[in-house]
N, C-alpha and C positions, 0 to 999 in steps of 0.2 A: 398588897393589892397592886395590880398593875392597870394601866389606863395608857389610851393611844390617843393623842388628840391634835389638832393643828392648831397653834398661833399665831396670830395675827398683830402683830403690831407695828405701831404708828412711825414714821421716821425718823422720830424725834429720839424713840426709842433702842433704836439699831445699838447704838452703844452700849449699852448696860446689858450688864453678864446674868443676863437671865439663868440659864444653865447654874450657874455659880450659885447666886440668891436663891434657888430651889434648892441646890444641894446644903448649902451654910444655915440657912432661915429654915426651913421647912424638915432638911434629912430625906426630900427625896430625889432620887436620881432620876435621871435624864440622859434617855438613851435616844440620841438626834439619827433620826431616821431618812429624812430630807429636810434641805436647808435653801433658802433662797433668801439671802441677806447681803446688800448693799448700801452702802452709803448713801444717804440723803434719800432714800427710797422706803416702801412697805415693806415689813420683814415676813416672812412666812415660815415656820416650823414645823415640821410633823415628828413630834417624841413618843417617847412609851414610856413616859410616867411609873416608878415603881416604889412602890412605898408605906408607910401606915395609912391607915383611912381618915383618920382625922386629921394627918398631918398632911395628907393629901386634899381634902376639901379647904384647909386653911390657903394654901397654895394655888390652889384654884381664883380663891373667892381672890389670896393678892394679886394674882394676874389680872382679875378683873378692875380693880381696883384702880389696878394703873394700866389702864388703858388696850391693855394686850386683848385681844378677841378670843375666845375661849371653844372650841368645837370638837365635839366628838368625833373621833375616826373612827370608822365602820367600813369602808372600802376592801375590797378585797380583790385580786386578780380571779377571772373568771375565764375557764380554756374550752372551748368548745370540743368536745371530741369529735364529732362527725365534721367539725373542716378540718380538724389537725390533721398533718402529714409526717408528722414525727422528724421532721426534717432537723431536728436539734437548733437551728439559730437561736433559738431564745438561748440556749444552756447558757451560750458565750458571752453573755452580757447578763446573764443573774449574776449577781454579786454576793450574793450568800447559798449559791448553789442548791436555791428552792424547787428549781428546775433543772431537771440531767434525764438523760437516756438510759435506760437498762440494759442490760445486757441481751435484750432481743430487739434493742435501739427501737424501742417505746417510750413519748416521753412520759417521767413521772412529775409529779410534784407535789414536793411536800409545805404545805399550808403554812405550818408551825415555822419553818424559816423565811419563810416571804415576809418583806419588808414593805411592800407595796411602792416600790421605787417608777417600778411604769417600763421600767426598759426596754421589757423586754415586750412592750407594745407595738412598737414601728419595727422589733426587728422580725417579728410574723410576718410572711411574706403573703401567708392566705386569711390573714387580719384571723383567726380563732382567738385570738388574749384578746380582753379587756376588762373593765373595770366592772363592779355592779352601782357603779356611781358617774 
């Protein structure tokens, strides 16, 4: 089973190997998709959860437990085609190459590797990407 979800946790908590205690305690993996973690501040993570199901709800319920905020990710990049101009900037700032040009330099994009990083939001010059959140 896999699951995408953002955490939230408190500043107290920055230090403890979250990532680690999922994969040691629970068996599942943690695949960190965006990260915004600093010292003495609120942590924010958005993973893809992969794992058994019960040993995935177990995992869940310990984040809740302690303190971590627990949210469902559903976000998804959304391209308008009637403002797109195929002009490619996005391609150069996808990080997993969800986005590229064809060979009749149309852009494509493939769903399944979008990470929902956002990047490639500011780098549309005629704003077509955005989020459906």
């Amino acid at each position: 089973m896999k699951q995408r979800v953002t955490l939230t946790f408190p500043r107290q908590m920055v230090q403890m190997p979250i990532t680690y205690r999922l994969a040691k305690d629970f068996n599942i993996a943690a695949n960190i998709i965006r990260a915004q973690v600093a010292p003495n501040q609120v942590g924010k993570l958005v993973v893809e959860l992969s794992g058994d199901m019960d040993q995935m709800a177990a995992a869940l319920e310990w984040l809740k437990d302690n303190g971590i905020e627990v949210a469902q990710s559903s976000r998804e990049i959304l391209i308008d085609t009637d403002k797109c101009i195929d002009c490619g900037l996005c391609t150069g700032v996808c990080p997993t190459q969800a986005l590229a040009l064809d060979r009749h330099f149309r852009l494509t994009f493939t769903r399944s590797r979008c990470i929902v990083c956002e990047q490639c939001i500011p780098a549309c010059p005629v704003a077509a990407i955005t989020t459906n959140l």
